[in-house]
Every structure is written in structure tokens, then in C-alpha cells.
C-alpha positions, 0 to 999 in steps of 0.5 A: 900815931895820935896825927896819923888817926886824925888825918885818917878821920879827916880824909874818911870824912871828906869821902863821906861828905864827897859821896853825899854831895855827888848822891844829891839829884837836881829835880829831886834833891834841894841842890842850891841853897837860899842865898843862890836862888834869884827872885824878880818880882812884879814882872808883867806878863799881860794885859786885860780888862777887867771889870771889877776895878774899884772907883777908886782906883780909876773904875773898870779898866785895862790892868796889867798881869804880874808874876814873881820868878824863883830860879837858881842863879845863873852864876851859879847854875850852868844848866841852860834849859831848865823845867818851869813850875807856874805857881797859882793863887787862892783867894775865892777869885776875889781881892786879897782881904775880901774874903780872906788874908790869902789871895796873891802871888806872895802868898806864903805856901806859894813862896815856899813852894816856888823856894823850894822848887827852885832850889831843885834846879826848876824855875818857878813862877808866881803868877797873879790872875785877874779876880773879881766877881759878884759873890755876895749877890741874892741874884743867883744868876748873877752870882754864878755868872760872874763867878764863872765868869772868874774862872774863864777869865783867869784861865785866859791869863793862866794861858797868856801866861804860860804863852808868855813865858814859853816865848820868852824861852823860845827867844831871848832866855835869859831865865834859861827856861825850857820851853818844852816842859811847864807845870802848873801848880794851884792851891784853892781858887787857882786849884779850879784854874789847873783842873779847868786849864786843859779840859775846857777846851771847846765852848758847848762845855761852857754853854750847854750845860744848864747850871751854866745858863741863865735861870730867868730874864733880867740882867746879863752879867756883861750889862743889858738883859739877858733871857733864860736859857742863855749861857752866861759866858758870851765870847763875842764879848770876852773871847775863847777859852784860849783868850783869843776873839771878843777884841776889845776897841783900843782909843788911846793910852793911858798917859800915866801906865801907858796901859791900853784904852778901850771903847767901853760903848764897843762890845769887845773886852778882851785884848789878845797877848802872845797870839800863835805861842803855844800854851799846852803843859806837861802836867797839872797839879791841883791843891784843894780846887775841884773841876766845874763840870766832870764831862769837860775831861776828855781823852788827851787832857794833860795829866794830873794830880790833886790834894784835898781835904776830905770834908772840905766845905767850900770845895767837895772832895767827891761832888757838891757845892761851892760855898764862898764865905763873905762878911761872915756868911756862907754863898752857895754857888754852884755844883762842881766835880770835885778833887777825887772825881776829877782824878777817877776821871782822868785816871779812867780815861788814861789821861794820867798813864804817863805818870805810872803812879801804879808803879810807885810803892814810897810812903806815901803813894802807899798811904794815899792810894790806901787812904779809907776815903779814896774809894776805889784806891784811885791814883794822882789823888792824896786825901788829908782826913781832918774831922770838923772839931764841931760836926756843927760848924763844919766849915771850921775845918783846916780846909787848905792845910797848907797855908799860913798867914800875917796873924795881924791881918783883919781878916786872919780872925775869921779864918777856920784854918789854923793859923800854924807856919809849922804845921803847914810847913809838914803838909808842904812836905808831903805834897813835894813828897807825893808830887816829885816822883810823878813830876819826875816821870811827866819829865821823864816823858819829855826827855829827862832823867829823873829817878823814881820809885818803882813797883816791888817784885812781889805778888798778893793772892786772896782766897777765896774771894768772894768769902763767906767765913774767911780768907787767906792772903799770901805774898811771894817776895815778901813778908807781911807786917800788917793789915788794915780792913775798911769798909765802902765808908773808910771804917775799920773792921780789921786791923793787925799789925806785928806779923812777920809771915808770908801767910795770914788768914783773916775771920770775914764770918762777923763782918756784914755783905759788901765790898772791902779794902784790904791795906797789906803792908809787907816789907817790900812795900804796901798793896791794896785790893779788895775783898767781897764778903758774901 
């Protein structure tokens, strides 16, 4: 009997590890482990110039592109089309070790992004982009210029990037890559990238607005001089936004890297890579960047959604200026739109129907949607609220919570984020929790089936509303568990919790005039609305 009772066991367990195999979705669930997951490292996608090598290396010339790839092994993995992530650095859009120890590929929250993407079934691709600018200049112009000048150009190499890649797929695959759907992802500098990718789409966006513009004669940001009222992107020099004109005049080779030379007397300084190769993507997903102007976000802009720290003090949650940090002191930039703006935008203008994020009521769409920050429970934005510990040193805030660093690198002393892998491996969760479901549906739009949470069936009426003593609020299909109450500015002014009923009426009559948000958790889900107390 004692045998019989262990065989038993045995086979129910078999069952039971069987059932949790067969439940595990590739896309959704980590479905390969480490030792099946393949990394090539330092595989050149482009070539350009760039302006900003140091003498010592040879002065300005033209410098490959480089980029990691993370995919499941193909001896193990039999799926022959697979969904690629393009994986981008932060850094200021300066050299690693200028402004920061972050600023590359092997950046750790990009290593354990592109890990963990890839154990999922996707192939993921860390990619380095031109850097360099003139960050600590007392000229302004020349500040904001080459700094624009930053993101332009890296945009180009995002493009060729992603043309390179999608060629690849097109012709010889041994990455088994599917070249009909690529996301971008970016975290601080490469952030702004993912944001501008698909909105900078013409050159008025670059050249009209007057933050964009020379302020006073004097030297242009190419060389030579410039007068006031010039923009300061020239694409006769540096090409579109798409990387194609400004061509620069090769003269030779290089006989060591057998890279291009250009004629630097010439004006062009762009060489153009994987010319006619498409470069749209499916969707963009932005860790703590912000959008340079608001008004480049025009209907059809690839869908997209952001993470960002509320009081964030080198890129603005709502709006405001860039502050870049060199050798201990701060460099105003310029204003930009920031994580929260670029996504009322873009949910405004339906950029972002595709994702059906309304319809998504998991943990953490509900906490995000609710967050006391988010004004108007915007969709595609998750808001981190970490308070300055000092409201006078308020860029001594965990800005990019996500990101951990060699703690013996020099510049590690003058980081404001604390330096904690565990702590940034929590946040890592909850971007992949809040990310995947609206990855599944932009999949889902392009011929996949991916899994995904969807609305509750049940409803919530407040009355009256407007209020003038009080309100009651009920739900059909489901029990309410709690309410939470904040202001415009995202304080509480009520909160109860433990209730299991249909029905609860709330007291308005002590609360001042305006508009409030009403979080109401049930057991169904959460829901948000508003209530005007009169």
C-alpha cells in the first residue's frame, strides 16, 4: 500500500508540474532559461560621423554603430519568426563616465530587460547610438544646439538601426527575427529617442519652433557663423530626420578599421545606411525621457507608453526644463513636454486606441491609471512618487529608479539614485508587469495572440454629481472594498477601506469647491471617476 500511495503521489505530481509547463505563454511567461538564451555582442549595424571623437582617438571622424543581441537559442527554440525589442541607452547623450557611470548598451537595466525579454520568446537588441554634445557651454546656443543636435542624430542611428535589423530579417535570418513587428524601448537619453522616433516626422517641427533657433549671431554649432533666427538643425549638412541627404564626401578608407573617410572642407557629414528598408515600429515604450516639443505628436504616431518619476529634476513629468548635471553643476537646456504630456497627447489624438489599455483592470493599469499624479487618470503613463528626501537638494531624487551601477566606478559618488540592484530589480517588475499586456495587444494587432486582461463586467454610478453634502456611489457586479479620495494636486481628503457592500455613501459637505478623483476598488477590479463637489 505504502508503494501504491507513492506511485500515486508521483503521478499526481508529474500531472501537476505537466499542467503548470503547458499554462506557461511564450510572449507573456519567461519560457527559456539563461543557459538557452544566446548573446552576440558588438555586432555593427551603421556607420557615421561624428563630431565629438576625442584627439585622442583620432579627432572627429566616421565611427561604427554597435549592438548586442539577446535571443533564444535557436537549437532550442523552433519558432521561426520572432518579435524584436530594440533596446536604448541613457547617459545625457554624453560618453559614459561624463556625466554618469551609465551610458551603453551594457547598461545593467538594459541587460536585464533584454534577459528577461528574451527568455519570453523575443529577440532583443541592445543598441549604442552616437553621443556627444556641448553640455557645459556658457553659450546657450550652443548648448541647446548641439544638444538638439544629440537627438537628431541619434534618432538617425535608432532608424538605421532598426532598418538594418528589419533587413536583416527580410533577407538572410539567421536571428529568425520578424520584421513586421519592432518595439522600442529607452530609458533616460534613450527615452527622449523612443518619444521623438516616430513624431519627428517633418523639418518645420525642427525649424520653426523659436526654442529651436538661434537667439544671437555668432558661431553655428556646424562651424562658421550663424545669424539669429536660424534653426539650428542644418540638413544640408547632417541630413533628415530619417538619415537620408546631407551626404558627406568619402576620399578614402581607413587602412586600420576600414571605416569611410570623409572630405571634412565638404559640407555634408551624413553617410546614408540601408537606404529604401523601412524603419516604422509597432510601439514605443519611454523610461523617465520626455518629448522636445508637444506639437510634433501628430494622428498616426506609433502607440506609446511611458514610466517616469513624479519629481524627476533633469527631465519634467508634466513640462519644464532639462538640467543635465556636469562636474557637480546643474545645465539648464531647454523646455520639453514631458512623460505625462507626451501621453495625454498621444491618447488624445488615439495614437494609442491600439492598445486598449482602458480595458486593462490587473494591479497594476488600476494603480497607475489611479496614481494621485496622473491628472485626468491618463492611460500608457505609470507614475513612480518618490519625494526628494531634502525639498533643498531636489535633484537628490531616485530620478531612473530602475538602474544600478559598478559602485567602484568614479562617478558612482555623484549619482542621486541610490545605488540598490535589488531595489531596481522591483521596479524592473513592475515595468515588465505594466509593459506586457499592451505589448500583447500592439501584437495582437499585427497577427499574434497574446493573452490580456480585459474590462470587468460591472458598472459604477455616482449621484448626484455634482454634490453639495454628499454622494452615493454603487456598482452592479461587484462589491466595493475601498475608496480613496484626492484632490486636483493628488492629496487625500478620503479614504475607507474594509467595506464589503454594493452601496457607499460618502460626506462632500466639509471638502472645498472643485474637481476630485474617486479610486474605488471592488473585487472585480478598480475604477476611477470623478466628482464635482459644488
Amino acid at each position: 500500500m505504502k508503494y501504491l500511495y507513492s506511485l500515486k503521489s508521483l503521478i499526481i505530481l508529474l500531472c501537476l508540474i505537466n499542467l503548470n509547463v503547458n499554462a506557461q505563454e511564450r510572449y507573456v511567461d519567461e519560457v527559456f532559461s539563461d543557459s538557452e538564451i544566446t548573446v552576440l555582442t558588438d555586432v555593427v549595424y551603421g556607420v557615421n560621423f561624428s563630431q565629438y571623437v576625442p584627439a585622442a582617438l583620432g579627432g572627429p571622424q566616421v565611427i561604427p554603430m554597435f549592438q548586442d543581441v539577446y535571443m533564444p537559442d535557436t537549437a532550442v527554440d523552433s519558432e521561426t519568426s520572432r518579435p524584436v525589442i530594440i533596446l536604448l541607452h541613457t547617459g545625457s547623450f554624453l560618453p559614459k563616465g561624463t556625466a554618469s557611470p551609465l551610458g551603453e548598451k551594457e547598461d545593467s537595466v538594459l541587460v536585464e530587460l533584454a534577459m528577461r525579454f528574451a527568455k519570453r520568446g523575443f529577440v532583443a537588441i541592445s543598441a549604442a547610438y552616437r553621443v556627444g554634445w556641448l553640455a557645459n557651454s556658457t553659450n546657450l546656443d550652443l548648448r541647446r544646439g548641439t544638444n538638439l543636435a544629440a537627438v537628431y542624430g541619434a534618432i538617425q542611428d535608432v532608424k538605421v538601426c532598426v532598418r538594418s535589423n528589419r533587413g536583416r530579417a527580410l533577407t538572410n535570418n539567421a536571428w529568425r527575427m520578424d520584421p513586421n513587428f519592432i518595439t522600442l524601448l529607452g530609458s533616460g537619453s534613450g527615452g527622449y529617442i523612443t518619444l521623438a522616433y516616430s513624431t519627428l516626422d517633418n523639418y518645420s517641427e525642427v525649424a520653426s519652433p523659436t526654442k529651436f533657433k538661434y537667439t544671437a549671431a555668432g558661431p553655428g554649432i556646424y562651424g562658421g557663423t550663424v545669424n539669429a533666427g536660424d534653426p539650428y538643425i542644418d540638413t544640408t549638412i547632417v541630413g533628415d530626420w530619417d538619415g537620408y541627404g546631407g551626404l558627406a564626401t568619402v576620399i578614402g578608407q581607413d587602412s586600420v578599421t576600414g571605416l569611410p573617410i570623409i572630405d571634412l572642407t565638404e559640407p555634408g557629414r551624413n553617410i546614408v545606411s540601408h537606404a529604401g528598408v523601412p524603419h516604422n515600429v509597432n510601439l514605443t515604450i519611454n523610461l523617465g525621457g520626455a518629448l522636445a516639443d508637444s506639437a510634433w505628436t501628430s494622428a498616426g504616431d506609433a502607440p506609446s507608453i511611458s514610466f517616469h518619476s513624479r519629481y524627476d529634476f533633469y527631465a519634467p513629468y508634466y513640462r519644464g526644463m532639462v538640467n543635465v548635471p556636469i562636474a557637480g553643476a546643474f545645465f539648464p537646456v531647454v523646455e520639453v513636454a514631458g512623460s505625462h504630456t507626451a501621453a495625454k497627447v498621444a491618447n488624445t489624438l488615439g495614437n494609442n486606441t491600439v492598445l486598449g489599455s482602458s480595458t486593462m483592470m490587473d494591479a497594476y493599469s488600476a494603480k497607475a491609471r489611479s496614481n494621485p499624479y496622473n491628472i485626468g487618470n491618463q492611460e500608457n503613463i505609470y507614475t513612480f512618487n518618490m519625494v526628494p528626501p531634502n525639498p533643498a537638494m531636489p535633484f537628490r531624487v531616485n530620478s531612473n529608479p530602475w538602474d544600478w551601477w559598478d559602485a567602484n566606478d568614479p562617478l558612482s559618488v555623484n549619482e542621486t539614485n541610490p545605488n540598490i540592484k535589488a531595489q531596481s530589480l522591483a521596479y524592473i517588475d513592475t515595468i515588465m508587469g505594466y509593459t506586457l499586456p499592451r505589448l500583447g495587444k500592439a501584437m495582437n494587432a499585427a497577427g499574434y495572440s497574446v493573452s490580456s486582461e480585459e474590462l470587468p463586467d460591472f458598472n459604477i454610478s455616482i449621484s448626484p454629481n455634482p454634490s453639495n453634502y454628499s454622494s452615493l456611489i454603487s456598482t452592479q457586479g461587484a462589491i466595493i472594498q475601498s475608496i480613496n479620495v484626492y484632490d486636483v494636486l493628488g492629496r487625500p481628503v478620503y479614504v475607507v477601506e474594509g467595506l464589503q457592500k454594493s452601496q457607499a455613501e460618502i460626506s462632500t459637505s466639509s471638502w472645498a469647491q472643485g474637481t476630485y478623483i474617486i479610486r474605488i476598488e471592488t473585487d472585480k477590479g478598480v475604477k476611477t471617476s470623478k466628482l464635482i463637489r459644488n
